[in-house]
matplotlib code that plots the C-alpha trace (Angstrom):
import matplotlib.pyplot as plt

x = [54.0, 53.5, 56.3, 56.2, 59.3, 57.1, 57.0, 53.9, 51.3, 48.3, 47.8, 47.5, 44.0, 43.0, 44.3, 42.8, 39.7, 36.4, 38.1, 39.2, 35.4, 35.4, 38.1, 37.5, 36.0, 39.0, 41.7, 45.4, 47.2, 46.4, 48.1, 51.2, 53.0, 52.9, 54.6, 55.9, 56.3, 57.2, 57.8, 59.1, 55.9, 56.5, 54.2, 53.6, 52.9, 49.5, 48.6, 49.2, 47.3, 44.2, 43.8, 42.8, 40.2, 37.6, 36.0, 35.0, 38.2, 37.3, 35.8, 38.7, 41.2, 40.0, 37.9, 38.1, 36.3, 33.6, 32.6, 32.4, 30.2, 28.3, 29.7, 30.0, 31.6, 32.1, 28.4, 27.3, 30.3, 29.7, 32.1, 32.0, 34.3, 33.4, 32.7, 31.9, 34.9, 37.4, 38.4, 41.9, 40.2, 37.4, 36.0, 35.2, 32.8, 32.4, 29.9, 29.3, 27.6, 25.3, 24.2, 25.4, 22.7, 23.5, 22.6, 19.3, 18.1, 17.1, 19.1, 17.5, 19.6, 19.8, 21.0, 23.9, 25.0, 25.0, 27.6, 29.3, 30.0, 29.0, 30.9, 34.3, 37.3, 37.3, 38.8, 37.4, 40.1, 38.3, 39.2, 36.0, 36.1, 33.5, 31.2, 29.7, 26.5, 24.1, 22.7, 19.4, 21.0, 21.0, 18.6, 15.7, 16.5, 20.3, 21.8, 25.0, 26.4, 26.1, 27.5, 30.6, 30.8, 30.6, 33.1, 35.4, 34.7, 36.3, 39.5, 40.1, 40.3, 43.3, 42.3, 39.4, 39.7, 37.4, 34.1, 32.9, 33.3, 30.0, 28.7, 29.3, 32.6, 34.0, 31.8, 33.3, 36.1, 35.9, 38.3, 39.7, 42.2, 44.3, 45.5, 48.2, 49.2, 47.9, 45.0, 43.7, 41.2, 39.2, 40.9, 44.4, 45.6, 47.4, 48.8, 50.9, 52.3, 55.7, 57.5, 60.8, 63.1, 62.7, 61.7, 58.0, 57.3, 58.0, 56.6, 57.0, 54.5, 53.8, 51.4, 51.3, 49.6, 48.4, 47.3, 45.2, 46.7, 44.5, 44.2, 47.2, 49.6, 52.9, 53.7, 55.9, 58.8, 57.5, 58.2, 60.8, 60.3, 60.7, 62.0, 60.4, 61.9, 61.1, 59.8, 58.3, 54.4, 52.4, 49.8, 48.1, 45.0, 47.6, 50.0, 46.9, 46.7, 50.2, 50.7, 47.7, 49.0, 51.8, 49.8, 47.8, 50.8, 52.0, 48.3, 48.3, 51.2, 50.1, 46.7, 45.8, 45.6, 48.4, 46.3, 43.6, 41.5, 37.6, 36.7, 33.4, 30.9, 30.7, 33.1, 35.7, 34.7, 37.8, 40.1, 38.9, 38.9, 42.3, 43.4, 41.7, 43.2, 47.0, 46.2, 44.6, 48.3, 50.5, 48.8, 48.7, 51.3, 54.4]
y = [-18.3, -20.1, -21.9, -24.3, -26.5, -29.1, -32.0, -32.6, -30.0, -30.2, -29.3, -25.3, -25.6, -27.2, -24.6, -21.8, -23.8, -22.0, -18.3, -20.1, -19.9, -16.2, -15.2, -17.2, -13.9, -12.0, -14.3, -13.3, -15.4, -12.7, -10.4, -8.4, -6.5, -3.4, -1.7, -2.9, -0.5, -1.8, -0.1, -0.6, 0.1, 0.6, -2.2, -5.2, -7.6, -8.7, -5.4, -3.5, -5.9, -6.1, -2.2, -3.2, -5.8, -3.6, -0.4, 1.2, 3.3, 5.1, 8.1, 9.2, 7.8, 9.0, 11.9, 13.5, 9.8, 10.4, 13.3, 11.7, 8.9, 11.8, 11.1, 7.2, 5.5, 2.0, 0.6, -0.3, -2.9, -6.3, -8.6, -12.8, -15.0, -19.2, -22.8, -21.6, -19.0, -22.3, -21.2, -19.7, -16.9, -13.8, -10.9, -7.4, -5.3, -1.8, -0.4, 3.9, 5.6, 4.5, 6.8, 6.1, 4.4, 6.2, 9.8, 11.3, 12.1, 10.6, 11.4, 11.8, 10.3, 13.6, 15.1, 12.0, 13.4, 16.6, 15.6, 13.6, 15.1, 19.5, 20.0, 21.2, 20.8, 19.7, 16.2, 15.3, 13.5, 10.1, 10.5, 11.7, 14.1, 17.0, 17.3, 20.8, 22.3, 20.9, 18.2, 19.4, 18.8, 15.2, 12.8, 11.5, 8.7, 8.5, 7.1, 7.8, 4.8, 4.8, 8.1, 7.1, 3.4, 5.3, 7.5, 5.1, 3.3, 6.7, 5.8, 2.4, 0.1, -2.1, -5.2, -6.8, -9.8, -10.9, -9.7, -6.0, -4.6, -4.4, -0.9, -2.6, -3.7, -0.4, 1.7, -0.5, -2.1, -5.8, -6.9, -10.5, -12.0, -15.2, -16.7, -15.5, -12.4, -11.7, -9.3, -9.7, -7.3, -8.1, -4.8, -4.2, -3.9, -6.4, -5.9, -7.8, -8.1, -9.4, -9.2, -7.6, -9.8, -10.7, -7.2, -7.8, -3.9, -3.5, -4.9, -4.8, -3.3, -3.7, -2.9, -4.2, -3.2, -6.4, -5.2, -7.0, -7.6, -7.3, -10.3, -11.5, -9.1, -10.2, -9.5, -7.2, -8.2, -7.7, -4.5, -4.8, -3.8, -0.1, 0.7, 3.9, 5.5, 6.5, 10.0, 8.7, 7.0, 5.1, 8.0, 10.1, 7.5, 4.8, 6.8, 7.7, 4.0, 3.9, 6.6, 5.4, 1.8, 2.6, 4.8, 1.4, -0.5, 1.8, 1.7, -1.8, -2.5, 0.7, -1.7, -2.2, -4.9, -6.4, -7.8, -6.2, -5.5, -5.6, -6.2, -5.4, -8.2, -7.5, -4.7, -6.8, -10.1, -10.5, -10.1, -12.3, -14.8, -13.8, -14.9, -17.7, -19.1, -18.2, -19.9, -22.9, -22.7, -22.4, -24.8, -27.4, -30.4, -31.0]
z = [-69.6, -66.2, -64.5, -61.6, -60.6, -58.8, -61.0, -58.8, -59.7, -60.8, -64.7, -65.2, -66.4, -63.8, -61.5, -63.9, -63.9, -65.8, -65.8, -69.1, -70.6, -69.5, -71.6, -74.6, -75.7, -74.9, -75.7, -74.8, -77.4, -79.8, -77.9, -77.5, -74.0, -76.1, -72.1, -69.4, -66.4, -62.6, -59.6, -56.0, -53.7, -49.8, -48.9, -48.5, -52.1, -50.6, -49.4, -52.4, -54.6, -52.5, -53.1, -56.8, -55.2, -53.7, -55.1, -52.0, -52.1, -55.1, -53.0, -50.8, -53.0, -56.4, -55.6, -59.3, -60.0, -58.0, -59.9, -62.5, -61.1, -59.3, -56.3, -56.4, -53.8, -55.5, -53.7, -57.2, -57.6, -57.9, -56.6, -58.1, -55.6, -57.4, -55.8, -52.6, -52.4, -53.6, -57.3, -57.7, -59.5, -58.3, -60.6, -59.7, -62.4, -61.8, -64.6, -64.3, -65.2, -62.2, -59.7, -55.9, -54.4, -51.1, -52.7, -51.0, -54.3, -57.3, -60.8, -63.9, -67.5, -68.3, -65.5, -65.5, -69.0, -68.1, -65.4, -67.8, -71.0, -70.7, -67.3, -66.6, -68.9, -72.2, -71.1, -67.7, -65.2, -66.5, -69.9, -71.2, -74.1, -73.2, -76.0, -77.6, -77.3, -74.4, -73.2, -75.4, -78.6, -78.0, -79.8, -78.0, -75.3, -75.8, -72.5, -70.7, -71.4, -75.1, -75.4, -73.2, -75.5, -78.4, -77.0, -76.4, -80.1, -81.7, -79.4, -81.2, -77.9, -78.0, -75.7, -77.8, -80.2, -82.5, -81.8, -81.7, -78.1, -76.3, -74.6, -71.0, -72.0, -73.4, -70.2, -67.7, -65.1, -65.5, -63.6, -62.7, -60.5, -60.7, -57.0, -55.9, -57.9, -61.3, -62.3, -66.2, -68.1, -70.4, -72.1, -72.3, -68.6, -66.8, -63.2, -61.1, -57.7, -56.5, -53.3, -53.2, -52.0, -48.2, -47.2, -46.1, -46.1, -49.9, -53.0, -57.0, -58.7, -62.3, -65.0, -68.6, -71.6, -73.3, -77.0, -79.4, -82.8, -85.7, -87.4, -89.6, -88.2, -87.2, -83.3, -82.5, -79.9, -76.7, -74.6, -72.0, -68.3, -67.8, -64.0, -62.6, -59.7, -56.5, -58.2, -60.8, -61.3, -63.2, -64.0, -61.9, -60.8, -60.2, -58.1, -55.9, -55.6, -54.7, -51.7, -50.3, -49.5, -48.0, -45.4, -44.6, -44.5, -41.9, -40.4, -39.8, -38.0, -36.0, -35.0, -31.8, -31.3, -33.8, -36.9, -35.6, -39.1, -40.1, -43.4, -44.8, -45.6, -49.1, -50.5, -49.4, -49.6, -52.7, -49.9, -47.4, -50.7, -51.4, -47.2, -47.0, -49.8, -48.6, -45.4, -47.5, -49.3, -46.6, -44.1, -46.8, -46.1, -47.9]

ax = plt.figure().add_subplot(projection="3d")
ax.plot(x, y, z, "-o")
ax.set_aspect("equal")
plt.show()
């Protein structure tokens, strides 16, 4: 539900604008906030957000990830910012398995899948169950990919309506964001971010579950927010997430000179989307 107490704003839909057509295939109004978790985050709202808007992180931040994604670094990302950087939404796709492009070696399928699925423990910090045997047992030309979709088939996944799930879709992050704080998925997630109050250095963090309902089911009364405390964390990739903002937030006033920040021309072009349209917002006249 969106709320805006200025009788003169433009119609929602023509704020969403064609996000709309992307999520025709995902709708939400067959779904239900089957959880509800938020959390007080020692920085600031914008801050906190924009480290779910680049994937170049991923390698110091989430370093079990990279393992996974033999050492990816998040250069295979694409980032969609629309009408000349104007829309009041951006997209971010991140689709392993792909090898990191800045390796100095070339991997074979096999070799990814080896990686994948006959390494380490039996459930690998991504999620993916190790499989038996050895890569040789496999059939002729299976891929990565379609072992991890098929994978994720056996898991039931909760965030798609309507038509069967595609191998991209179930392999990997599609993720979008509405100006000024909302971040749908074509799966279940659903984050936002809120400021606390007047305190600039902290922000409220939360993260939904929005779940599909099979057809003709009634929906369920919609989970209410659970509080965590200062202790407690979302899980262990999005508590990473969480201590490593508040060490930037702390690293930017630290700046010299004050504000002084570069942003790369491409991992984090979402962010200098995300600015640019806060300054469009606040320098607009009354």
């Amino acid at each position: 539900m969106f709320i805006n107490i200025d009788d003169d704003a433009e119609p929602l839909m023509d704020f969403l604008g064609d996000i709309t057509k992307h999520f025709e295939r995902w709708p939400f109004a067959n779904r239900w906030k089957a959880t509800h978790s938020a959390k007080i985050v020692d920085s600031n709202w914008k801050l906190a957000q924009e480290a779910f808007m680049e994937a170049f992180h991923v390698l110091a931040t989430h370093p079990q990830m990279s393992i996974g994604l033999l050492g990816g670094d998040g250069s295979n990302t694409e980032y969609n910012i629309y009408d000349n950087g104007d829309a009041n939404w951006s997209r971010m796709t991140m689709a392993p398995p792909m090898p990191n492009p800045n390796l100095p070696y070339e991997l074979t399928e096999q070799e990814l899948i080896e990686e994948m699925f006959f390494r380490g423990e039996s459930v690998s910090e991504m999620g993916v169950q190790k499989m038996a045997g050895s890569v040789d047992d496999l059939p002729d030309g299976i891929t990565t990919r379609k072992l991890l979709a098929d994978s994720a088939r056996k898991n039931e996944p909760k965030g798609f309506v309507g038509s069967e799930p595609t191998d991209v879709e179930l392999t990997s992050a599609i993720q979008y964001h509405i100006f000024p704080n909302i971040s749908p998925w074509p799966g279940p997630i659903f984050y936002r971010h809120r400021p606390y109050g007047r305190d600039p250095d902290k922000c409220i963090m939360e993260i939904m579950m929005m779940v599909a309902l099979p057809e003709g089911a009634e929906r369920p009364p919609a989970a209410k927010i659970n509080w965590l405390g200062p202790d407690e964390h979302f899980g262990n990739i999005f508590n990473q997430d969480v201590e490593n903002v508040a060490q930037v937030q702390r690293g930017l006033k630290a700046a010299k000179p004050p504000g002084g920040l570069t942003l790369g021309n491409y991992q984090d072009i979402k962010v200098r989307w995300h600015h640019r349209l806060l300054e469009k917002w606040v320098n607009r006249e009354i």
